[in-house]
C-alpha positions as CSV (number, residue, x, y, z in Angstrom):
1,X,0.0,0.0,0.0
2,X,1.1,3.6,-0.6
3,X,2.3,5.6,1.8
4,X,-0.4,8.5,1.0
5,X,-1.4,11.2,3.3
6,X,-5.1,10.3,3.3
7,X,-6.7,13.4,4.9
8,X,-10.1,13.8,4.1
9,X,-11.3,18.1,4.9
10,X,-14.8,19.1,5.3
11,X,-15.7,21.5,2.5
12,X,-17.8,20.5,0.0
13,X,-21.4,21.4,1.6
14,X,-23.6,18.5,0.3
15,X,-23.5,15.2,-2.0
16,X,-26.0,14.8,-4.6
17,X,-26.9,12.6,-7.6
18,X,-29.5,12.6,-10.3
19,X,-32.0,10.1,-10.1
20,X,-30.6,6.1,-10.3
21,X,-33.5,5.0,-11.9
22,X,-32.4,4.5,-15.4
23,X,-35.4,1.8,-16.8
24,X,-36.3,2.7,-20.2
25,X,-40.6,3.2,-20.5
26,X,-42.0,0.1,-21.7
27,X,-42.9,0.9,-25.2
28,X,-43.2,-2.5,-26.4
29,X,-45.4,-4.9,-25.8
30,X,-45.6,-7.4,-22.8
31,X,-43.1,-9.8,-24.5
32,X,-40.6,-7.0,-25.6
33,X,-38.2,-5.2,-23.1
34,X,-36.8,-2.1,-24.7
35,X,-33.3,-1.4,-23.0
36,X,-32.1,2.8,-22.8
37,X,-28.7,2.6,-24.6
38,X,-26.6,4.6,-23.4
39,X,-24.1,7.1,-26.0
40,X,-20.5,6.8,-24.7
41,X,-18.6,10.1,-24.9
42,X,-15.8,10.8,-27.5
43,X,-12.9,10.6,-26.0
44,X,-11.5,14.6,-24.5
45,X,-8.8,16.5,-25.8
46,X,-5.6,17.7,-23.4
47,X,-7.0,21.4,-23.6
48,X,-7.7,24.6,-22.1
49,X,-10.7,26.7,-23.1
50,X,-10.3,30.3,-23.1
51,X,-13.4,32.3,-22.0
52,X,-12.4,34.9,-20.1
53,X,-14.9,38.3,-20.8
54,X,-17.2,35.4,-22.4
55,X,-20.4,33.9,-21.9
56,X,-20.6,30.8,-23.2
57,X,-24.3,29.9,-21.7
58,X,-26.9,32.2,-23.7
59,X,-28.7,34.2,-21.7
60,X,-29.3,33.1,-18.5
61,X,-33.2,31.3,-17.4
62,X,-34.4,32.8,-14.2
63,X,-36.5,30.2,-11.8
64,X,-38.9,31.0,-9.0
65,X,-39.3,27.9,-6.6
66,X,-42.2,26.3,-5.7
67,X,-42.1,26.0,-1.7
68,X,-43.7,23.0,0.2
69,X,-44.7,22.3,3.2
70,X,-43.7,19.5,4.6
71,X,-45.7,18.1,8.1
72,X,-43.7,17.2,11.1
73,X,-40.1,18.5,9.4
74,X,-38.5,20.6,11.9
75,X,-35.4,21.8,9.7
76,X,-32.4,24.1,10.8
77,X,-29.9,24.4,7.6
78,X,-26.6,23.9,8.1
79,X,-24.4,22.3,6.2
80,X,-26.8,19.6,4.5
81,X,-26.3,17.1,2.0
82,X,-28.3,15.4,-0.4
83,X,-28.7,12.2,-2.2
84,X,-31.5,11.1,-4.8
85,X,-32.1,7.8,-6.3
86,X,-35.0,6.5,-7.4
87,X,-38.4,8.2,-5.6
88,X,-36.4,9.0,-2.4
89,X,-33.9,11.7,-1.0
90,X,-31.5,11.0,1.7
91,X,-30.9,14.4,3.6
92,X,-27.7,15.1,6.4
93,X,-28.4,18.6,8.1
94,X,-26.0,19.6,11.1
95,X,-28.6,22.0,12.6
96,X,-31.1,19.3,13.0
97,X,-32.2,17.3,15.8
98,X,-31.7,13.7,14.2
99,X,-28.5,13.6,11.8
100,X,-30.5,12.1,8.9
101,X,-33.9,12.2,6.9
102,X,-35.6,10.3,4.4
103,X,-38.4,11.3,1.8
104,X,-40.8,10.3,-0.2
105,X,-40.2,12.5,-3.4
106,X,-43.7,11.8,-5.3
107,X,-45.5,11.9,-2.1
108,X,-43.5,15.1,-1.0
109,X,-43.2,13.6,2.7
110,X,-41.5,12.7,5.7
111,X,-40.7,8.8,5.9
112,X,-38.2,8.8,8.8
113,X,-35.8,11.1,10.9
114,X,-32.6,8.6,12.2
115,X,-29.2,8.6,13.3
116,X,-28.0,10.1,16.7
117,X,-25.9,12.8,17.1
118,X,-22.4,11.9,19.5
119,X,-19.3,10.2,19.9
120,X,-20.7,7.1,20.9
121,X,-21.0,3.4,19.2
122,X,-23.0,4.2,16.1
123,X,-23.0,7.8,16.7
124,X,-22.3,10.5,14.2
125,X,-20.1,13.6,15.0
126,X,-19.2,14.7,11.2
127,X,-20.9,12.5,8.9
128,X,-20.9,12.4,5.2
129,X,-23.3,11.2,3.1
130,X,-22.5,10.2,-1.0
131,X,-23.5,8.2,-4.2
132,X,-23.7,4.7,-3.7
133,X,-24.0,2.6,-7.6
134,X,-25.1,-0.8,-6.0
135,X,-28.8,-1.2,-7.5
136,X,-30.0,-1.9,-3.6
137,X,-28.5,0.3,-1.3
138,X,-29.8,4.0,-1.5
139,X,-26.7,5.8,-0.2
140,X,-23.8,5.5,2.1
141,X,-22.1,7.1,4.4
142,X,-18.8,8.0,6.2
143,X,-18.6,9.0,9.5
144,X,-15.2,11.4,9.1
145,X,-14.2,10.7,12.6
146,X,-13.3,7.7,12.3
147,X,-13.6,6.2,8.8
148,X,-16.4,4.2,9.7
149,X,-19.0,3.4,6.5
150,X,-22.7,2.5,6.5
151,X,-25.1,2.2,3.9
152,X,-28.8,2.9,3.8
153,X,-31.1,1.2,2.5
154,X,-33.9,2.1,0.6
155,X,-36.7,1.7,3.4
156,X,-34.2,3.9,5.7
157,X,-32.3,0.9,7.4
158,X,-28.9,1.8,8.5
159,X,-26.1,-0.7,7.7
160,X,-22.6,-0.8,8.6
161,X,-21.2,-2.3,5.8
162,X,-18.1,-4.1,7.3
163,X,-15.5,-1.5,6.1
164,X,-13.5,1.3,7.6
165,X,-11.4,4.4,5.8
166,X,-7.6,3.5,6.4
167,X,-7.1,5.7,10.0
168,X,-5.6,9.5,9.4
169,X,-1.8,9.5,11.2
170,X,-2.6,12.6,12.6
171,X,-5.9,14.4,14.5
172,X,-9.2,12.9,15.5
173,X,-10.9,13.6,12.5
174,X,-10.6,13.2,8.6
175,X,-9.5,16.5,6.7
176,X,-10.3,16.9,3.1
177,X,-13.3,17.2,0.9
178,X,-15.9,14.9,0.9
179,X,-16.1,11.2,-1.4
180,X,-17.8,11.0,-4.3
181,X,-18.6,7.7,-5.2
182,X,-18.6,4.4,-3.5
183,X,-19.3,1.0,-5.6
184,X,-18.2,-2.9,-4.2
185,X,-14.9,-1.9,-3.9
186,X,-14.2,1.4,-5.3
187,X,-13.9,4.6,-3.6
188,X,-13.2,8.2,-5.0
189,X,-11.9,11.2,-3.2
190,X,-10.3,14.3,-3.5
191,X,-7.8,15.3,-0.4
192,X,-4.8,16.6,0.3
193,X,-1.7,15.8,-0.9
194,X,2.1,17.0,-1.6
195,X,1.1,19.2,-3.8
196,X,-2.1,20.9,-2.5
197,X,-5.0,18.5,-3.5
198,X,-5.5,15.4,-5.3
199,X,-7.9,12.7,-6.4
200,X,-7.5,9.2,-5.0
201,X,-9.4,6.0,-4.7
202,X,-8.9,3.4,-2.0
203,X,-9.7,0.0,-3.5
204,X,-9.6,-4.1,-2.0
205,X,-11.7,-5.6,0.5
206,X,-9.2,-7.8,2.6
207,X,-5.7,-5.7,1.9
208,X,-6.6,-1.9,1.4
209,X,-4.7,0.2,-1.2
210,X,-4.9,3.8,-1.6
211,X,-3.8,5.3,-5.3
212,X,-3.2,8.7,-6.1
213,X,-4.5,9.3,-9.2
214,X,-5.2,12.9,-10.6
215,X,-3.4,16.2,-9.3
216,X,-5.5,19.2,-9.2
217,X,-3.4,22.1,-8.4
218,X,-2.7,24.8,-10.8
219,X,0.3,26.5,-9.8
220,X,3.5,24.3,-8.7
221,X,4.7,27.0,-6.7
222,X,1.7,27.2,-4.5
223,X,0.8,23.8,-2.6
224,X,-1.2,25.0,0.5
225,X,-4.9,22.9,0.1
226,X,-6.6,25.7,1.1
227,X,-5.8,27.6,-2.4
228,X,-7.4,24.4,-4.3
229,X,-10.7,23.7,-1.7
230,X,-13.5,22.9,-4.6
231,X,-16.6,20.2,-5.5
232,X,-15.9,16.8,-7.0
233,X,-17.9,14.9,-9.1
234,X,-17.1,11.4,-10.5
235,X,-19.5,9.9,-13.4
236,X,-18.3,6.0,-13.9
237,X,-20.4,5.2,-16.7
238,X,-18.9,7.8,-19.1
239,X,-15.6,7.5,-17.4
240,X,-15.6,11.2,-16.7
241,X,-14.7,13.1,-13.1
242,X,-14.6,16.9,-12.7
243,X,-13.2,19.5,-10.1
244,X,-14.6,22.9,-9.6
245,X,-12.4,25.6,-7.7
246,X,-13.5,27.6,-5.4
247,X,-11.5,30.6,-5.3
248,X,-11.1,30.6,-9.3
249,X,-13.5,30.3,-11.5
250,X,-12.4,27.1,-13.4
251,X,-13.7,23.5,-13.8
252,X,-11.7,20.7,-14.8
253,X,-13.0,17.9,-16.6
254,X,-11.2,14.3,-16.7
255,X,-11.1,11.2,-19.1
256,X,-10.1,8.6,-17.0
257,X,-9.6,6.2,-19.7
258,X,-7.9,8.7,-22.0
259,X,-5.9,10.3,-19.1
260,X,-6.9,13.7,-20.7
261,X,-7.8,16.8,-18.9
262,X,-9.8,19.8,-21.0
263,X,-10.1,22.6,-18.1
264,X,-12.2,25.5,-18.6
265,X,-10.7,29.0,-17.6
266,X,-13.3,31.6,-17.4
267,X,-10.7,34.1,-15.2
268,X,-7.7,34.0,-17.1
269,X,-6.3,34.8,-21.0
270,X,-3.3,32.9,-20.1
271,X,-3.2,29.4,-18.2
272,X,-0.7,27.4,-17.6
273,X,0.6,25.4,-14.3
274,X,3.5,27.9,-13.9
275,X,1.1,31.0,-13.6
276,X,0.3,32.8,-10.5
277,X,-2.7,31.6,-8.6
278,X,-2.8,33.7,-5.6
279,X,-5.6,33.8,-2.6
280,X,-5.4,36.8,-0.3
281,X,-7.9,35.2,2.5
282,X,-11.7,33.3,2.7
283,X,-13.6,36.1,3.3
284,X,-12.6,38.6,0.8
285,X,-12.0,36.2,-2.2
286,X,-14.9,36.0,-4.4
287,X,-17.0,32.2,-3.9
288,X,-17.0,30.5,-7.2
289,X,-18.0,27.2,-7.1
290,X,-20.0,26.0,-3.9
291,X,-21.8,22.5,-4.5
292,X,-21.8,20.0,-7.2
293,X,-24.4,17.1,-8.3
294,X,-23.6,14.7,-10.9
295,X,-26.7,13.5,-13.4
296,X,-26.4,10.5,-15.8
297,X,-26.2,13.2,-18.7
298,X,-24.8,16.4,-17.4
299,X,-23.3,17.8,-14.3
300,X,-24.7,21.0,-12.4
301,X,-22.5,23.2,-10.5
302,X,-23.5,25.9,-7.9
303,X,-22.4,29.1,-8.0
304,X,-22.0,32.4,-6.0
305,X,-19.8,34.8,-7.7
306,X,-19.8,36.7,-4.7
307,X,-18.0,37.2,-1.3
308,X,-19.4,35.8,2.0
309,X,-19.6,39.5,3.0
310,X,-21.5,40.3,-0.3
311,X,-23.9,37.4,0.1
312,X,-24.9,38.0,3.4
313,X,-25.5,42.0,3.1
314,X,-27.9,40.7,-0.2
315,X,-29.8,38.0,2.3
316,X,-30.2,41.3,4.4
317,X,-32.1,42.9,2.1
318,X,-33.8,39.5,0.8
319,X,-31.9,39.9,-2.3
320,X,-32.0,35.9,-2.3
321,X,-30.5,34.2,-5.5
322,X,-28.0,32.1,-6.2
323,X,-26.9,30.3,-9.2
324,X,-26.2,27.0,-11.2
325,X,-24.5,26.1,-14.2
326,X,-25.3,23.2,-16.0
327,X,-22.5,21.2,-18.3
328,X,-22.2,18.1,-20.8
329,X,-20.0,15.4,-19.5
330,X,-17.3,16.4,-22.0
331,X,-17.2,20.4,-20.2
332,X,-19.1,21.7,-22.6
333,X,-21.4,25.0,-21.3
334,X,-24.6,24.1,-22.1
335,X,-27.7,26.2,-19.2
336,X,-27.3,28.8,-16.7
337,X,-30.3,29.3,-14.0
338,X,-30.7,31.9,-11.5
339,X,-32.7,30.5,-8.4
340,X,-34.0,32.7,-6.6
341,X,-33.5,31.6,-3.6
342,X,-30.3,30.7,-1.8
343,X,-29.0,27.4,-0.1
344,X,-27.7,24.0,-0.6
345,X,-29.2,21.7,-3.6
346,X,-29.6,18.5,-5.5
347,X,-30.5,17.7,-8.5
348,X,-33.7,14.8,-10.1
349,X,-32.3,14.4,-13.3
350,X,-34.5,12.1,-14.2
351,X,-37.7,14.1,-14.0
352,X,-36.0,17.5,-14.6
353,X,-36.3,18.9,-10.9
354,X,-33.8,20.9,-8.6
355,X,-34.7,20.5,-5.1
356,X,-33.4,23.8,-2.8
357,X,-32.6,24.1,0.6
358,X,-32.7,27.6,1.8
359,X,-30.7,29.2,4.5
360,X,-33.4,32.2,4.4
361,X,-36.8,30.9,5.2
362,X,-38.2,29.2,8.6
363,X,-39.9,26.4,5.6
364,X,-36.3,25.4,3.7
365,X,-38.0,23.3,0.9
366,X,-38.3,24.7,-2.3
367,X,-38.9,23.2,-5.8
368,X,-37.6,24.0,-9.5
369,X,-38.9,22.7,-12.7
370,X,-35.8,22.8,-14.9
C-alpha cells in the first residue's frame, strides 16, 4: 500500500446525484423489453478553453421555486447534503435534531428522521453522506471521525457495511473534501496531498490500497490545500470526473480512460501550471464554485460569484438568488439558472427537478422545474 497522506477536509457542503432509476418506458409490448442505450462520450482532448470576458451559456433562465410544506419537518440548515435515487432523497443537516432524513419525493413527505448525534458506538459527530452505484442500497455514508461506512437502505435501514477508511496519522478527524462515489470496492476522493489537492481512490476488501491518481493544483509554486478547496464529481459510466475551484472560476473535466484533462478557464487569458494563482484570505475572495451534483447526462454546478460579506448584506435585504451552471460530461457549457432563492441543492435528473434548501426561510424546501 502507498504511503499516501489520506486526509479527508470538510468542504464540500452536500453530495448529490441525479435520479438512479435509469429503466427505459415500456414501449413495447408485454413480451418485448426495450433497453435505454446509453451514447458513450468521444474521448476529451488535453485542452484549455479560453473564455475569459465570455459567456458561453446564452442568456441566463431565471426560476422562481415552488415552496412546500412538509408536516412534522422541523429543519435548521446547516451544512446539509443530499442524495436522490430512485423516488427517495437522503438528507444530512448539522442543525437538525436527528442527523439524517428520508423522503418520499412523489408523495412530497416525511418517511423517517434517524441517526444520533455523539461520539458514541454508532454515533455520528461529522458524517458524510454520498452516491452509492449498488442497485439496492440507496446511499452510504462515512462518518469522518473515524472512517467508519454504512449504507442505507432504501426503506431507511442503516447498515454498517463491514468496512473502515484507512485511519488518518494525525488528528481525531478526517481532513479533506468529501467522497464521491462508492461501488463494491471502489472509492473516489479528493484530499490533500504534496502538492495541495488530489484525487485518489482506496480499493480491496481484505488488503486496502490507496492510489493517487489525478493532481488538481494549478500552480507548482503554490501547494497550501486551502488555495485548491473545490466540488468533485465522479461519473463512472462515461468514465468522466470533474473539479470545480473555489477561489477561481475554473472547472476541470477528466477522461479517466484517455488520461486527458480539457479545463475550462473563465478568469484567465493565459493558463498554464506555472502562472500565479494567488488567494489573499476566505472572506474577501470572491465564492466560485459552492456544491456540485452529478446526473447521468450532465453535471450541475453551484455558483456564488460573490464574497461571503457580499452574500450575506444581499440575504439582508432579501436579495436571495444564487446560481447553477449546467454542463455536458465532455465540459461543454450548455444552461445557466438563476434560483431565486439561496442554499444548498440537488439535482432529479430524471424528471427535470432541482430541489433547494434555503438558509433564508423558517420552511427550507423549495422546488424547480428545470
Amino acid at each position: 500500500m502507498k504511503n499516501i497522506p489520506f486526509l479527508l477536509i470538510p468542504i464540500i457542503l452536500f453530495s448529490c446525484v441525479g435520479s438512479g432509476n435509469r429503466t427505459a418506458d415500456n414501449l413495447a409490448s408485454e413480451n418485448d423489453t426495450i433497453v435505454e442505450q446509453k451514447v458513450k462520450l468521444e474521448p476529451l482532448k488535453d485542452e484549455t478553453l479560453k473564455l475569459k470576458g465570455k459567456d458561453p451559456f446564452g442568456k441566463v433562465i431565471e426560476l422562481i421555486g415552488e415552496q412546500i410544506i412538509i408536516d412534522s419537518l422541523i429543519l435548521m440548515p446547516k451544512e446539509v447534503e443530499m442524495v436522490i435515487k430512485d423516488n427517495y432523497m437522503l438528507m444530512k443537516s448539522h442543525g437538525s435534531g436527528s442527523v439524517f432524513m428520508l423522503f418520499n419525493l412523489s408523495e412530497r413527505r416525511l418517511i423517517k428522521t434517524f441517526g444520533s448525534r455523539g461520539p458514541g458506538p454508532d454515533e455520528f459527530m461529522f458524517p458524510s453522506i454520498f452516491r452509492n452505484e449498488e442497485s439496492d442500497i440507496l446511499a452510504t455514508i462515512l462518518e469522518t471521525t473515524n472512517g467508519k461506512l454504512y449504507d442505507v437502505l432504501p426503506n431507511g435501514t442503516l447498515k454498517f457495511n463491514n468496512k473502515y477508511l484507512p485511519k488518518p496519522k494525525s488528528g481525531a478527524r478526517y481532513s479533506g473534501e468529501y467522497p464521491a462515489l462508492m461501488t463494491d470496492s471502489l472509492f473516489y476522493f479528493v484530499a490533500n496531498s504534496s502538492t495541495g489537492k488530489s484525487v485518489f481512490t482506496v480499493s480491496g476488501t481484505d488488503s486496502i490500497q490507496i492510489d493517487e491518481i489525478q493532481n488538481l493544483a494549478l500552480d507548482p509554486k503554490r501547494k497550501g490545500w486551502a488555495n485548491y478547496i473545490g466540488d468533485f464529481a465522479v461519473n463512472m459510466e462515461q468514465t468522466r470526473m470533474v473539479y470545480a475551484y473555489k477561489y477561481f472560476k475554473i472547472v476541470r473535466f477528466f477522461d479517466m480512460e484517455h488520461k486527458t484533462v480539457r479545463t475550462i478557464n473563465f478568469e484567465r487569458e493565459e493558463f498554464d501550471e506555472s502562472t500565479n494563482y494567488r488567494i489573499d484570505g476566505l472572506d474577501s475572495n470572491v465564492t466560485h464554485y459552492w456544491g456540485i451534483c452529478a446526473g447521468d447526462k450532465y453535471v450541475y454546478m453551484l455558483y456564488s460569484g460573490r464574497t461571503p460579506g457580499q452574500v450575506w448584506t444581499d440575504n439582508k435585504k432579501e436579495n436571495f438568488y444564487i446560481f447553477v451552471e449546467k454542463y455536458d460530461w465532455n465540459g461543454n457549457p450548455i444552461t445557466k439558472y438563476k434560483l431565486d432563492q439561496w442554499g444548498y441543492f440537488t439535482v432529479d435528473e430524471k424528471n427535470s427537478l432541482l430541489y433547494l434548501i434555503s438558509t433564508n426561510d423558517d420552511d427550507p424546501f423549495f422546488i424547480y422545474q428545470l
